[in-house]
C-alpha positions in Angstrom: -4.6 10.2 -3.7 -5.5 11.1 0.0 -5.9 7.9 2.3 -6.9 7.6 5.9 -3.9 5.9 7.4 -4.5 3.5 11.1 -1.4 1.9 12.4 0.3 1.9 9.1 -3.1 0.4 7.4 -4.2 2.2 4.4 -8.2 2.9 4.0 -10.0 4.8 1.5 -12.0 7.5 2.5 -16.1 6.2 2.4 -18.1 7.1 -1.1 -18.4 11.3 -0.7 -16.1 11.9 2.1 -12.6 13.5 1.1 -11.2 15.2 3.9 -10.1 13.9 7.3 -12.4 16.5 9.2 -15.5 15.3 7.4 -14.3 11.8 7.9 -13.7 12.4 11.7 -17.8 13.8 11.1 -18.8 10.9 9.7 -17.9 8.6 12.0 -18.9 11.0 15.3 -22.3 11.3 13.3 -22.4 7.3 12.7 -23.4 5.7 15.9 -22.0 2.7 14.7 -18.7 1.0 16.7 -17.4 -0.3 13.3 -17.6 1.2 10.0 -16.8 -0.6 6.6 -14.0 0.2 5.3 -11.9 -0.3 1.7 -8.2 -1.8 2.9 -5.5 -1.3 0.5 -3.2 -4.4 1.5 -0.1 -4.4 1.3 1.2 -7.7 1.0 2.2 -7.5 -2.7 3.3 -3.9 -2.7 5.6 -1.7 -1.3 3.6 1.7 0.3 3.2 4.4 -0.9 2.2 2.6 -3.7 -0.3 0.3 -4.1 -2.1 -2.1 -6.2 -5.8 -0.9 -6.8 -6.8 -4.4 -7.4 -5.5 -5.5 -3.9 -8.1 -3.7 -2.1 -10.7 -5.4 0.4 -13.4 -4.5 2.4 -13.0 -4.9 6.2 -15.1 -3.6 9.6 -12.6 -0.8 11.6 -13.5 -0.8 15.3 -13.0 3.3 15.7 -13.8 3.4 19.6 -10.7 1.7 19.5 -8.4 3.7 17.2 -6.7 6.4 19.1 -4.9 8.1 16.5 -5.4 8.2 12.6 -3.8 10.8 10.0 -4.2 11.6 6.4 -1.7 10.1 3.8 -1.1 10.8 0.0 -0.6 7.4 -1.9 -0.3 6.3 -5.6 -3.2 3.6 -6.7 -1.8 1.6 -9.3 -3.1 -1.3 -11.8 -1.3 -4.5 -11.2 -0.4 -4.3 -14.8 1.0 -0.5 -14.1 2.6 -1.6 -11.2 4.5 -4.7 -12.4 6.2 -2.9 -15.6 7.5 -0.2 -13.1 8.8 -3.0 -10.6 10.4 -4.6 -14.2 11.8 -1.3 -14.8 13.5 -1.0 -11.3 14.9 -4.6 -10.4 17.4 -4.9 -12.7 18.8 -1.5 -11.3 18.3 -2.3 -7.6 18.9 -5.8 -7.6 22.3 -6.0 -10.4 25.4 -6.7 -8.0 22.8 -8.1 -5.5 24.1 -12.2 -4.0 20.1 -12.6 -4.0 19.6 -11.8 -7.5 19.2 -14.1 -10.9 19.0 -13.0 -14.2 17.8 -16.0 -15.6 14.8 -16.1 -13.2 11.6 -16.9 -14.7 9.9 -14.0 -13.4 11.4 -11.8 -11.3 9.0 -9.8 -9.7 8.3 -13.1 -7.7 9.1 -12.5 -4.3 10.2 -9.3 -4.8 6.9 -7.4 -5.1 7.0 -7.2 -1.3 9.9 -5.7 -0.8 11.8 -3.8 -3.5 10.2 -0.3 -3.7 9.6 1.4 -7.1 12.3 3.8 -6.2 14.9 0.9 -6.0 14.9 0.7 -2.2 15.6 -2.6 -0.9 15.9 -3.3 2.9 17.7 -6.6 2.2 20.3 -5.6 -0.8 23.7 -7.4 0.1 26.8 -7.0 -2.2 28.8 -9.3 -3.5 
């Protein structure tokens, strides 16, 4: 899916809109400073991929934003998005000095970080 993407912030494009050239429109046309707009956080993901249910609404100040561009994501259930974090960590993480087996849940702390290709900025070996 195509997202507007400001300062490394991820907003869905407004009800109807689904280009950047008729988003760029909309706003010209709006008259308005801020515009609402859907956030997809990213506090318990790692981009491109995010968790559909960790999406707000916030206010985007766009006499302010001097450059925006489009970006292609994948919107996940948190369901969805944990089994394929399960399916990774033991893959990214085996070998890791941070990493338990016998953790109770593993996606705890991890969500943030470890990608769902297996990339982790932190891995250390043994």
């Amino acid at each position: 899916m195509r997202v507007i993407n400001i300062g490394g912030d991820a907003y869905l494009y407004p009800e109807g809109i689904y280009s950047m050239e008729d988003f760029v429109a909309y706003v010209n046309l709006s008259g308005s400073k801020f515009i609402r707009m859907r956030c997809l956080y990213s506090d318990n993901c790692v981009p491109p991929y995010f968790v559909r249910e960790d999406c707000g609404t916030c206010y985007v100040n766009f006499s302010a934003v001097s450059v925006m561009e489009e970006a292609e994501v994948t919107l996940l259930s948190r369901e969805e998005y944990d089994a394929r974090l399960r399916e990774v960590l033991p893959h990214c993480c085996r070998g890791c000095v941070d990493f338990d087996e016998n953790e109770d849940d593993l996606l705890e702390g991890r969500r943030n970080y470890v990608g769902l290709d297996g990339y982790c900025p932190y891995y250390q070996a043994y």
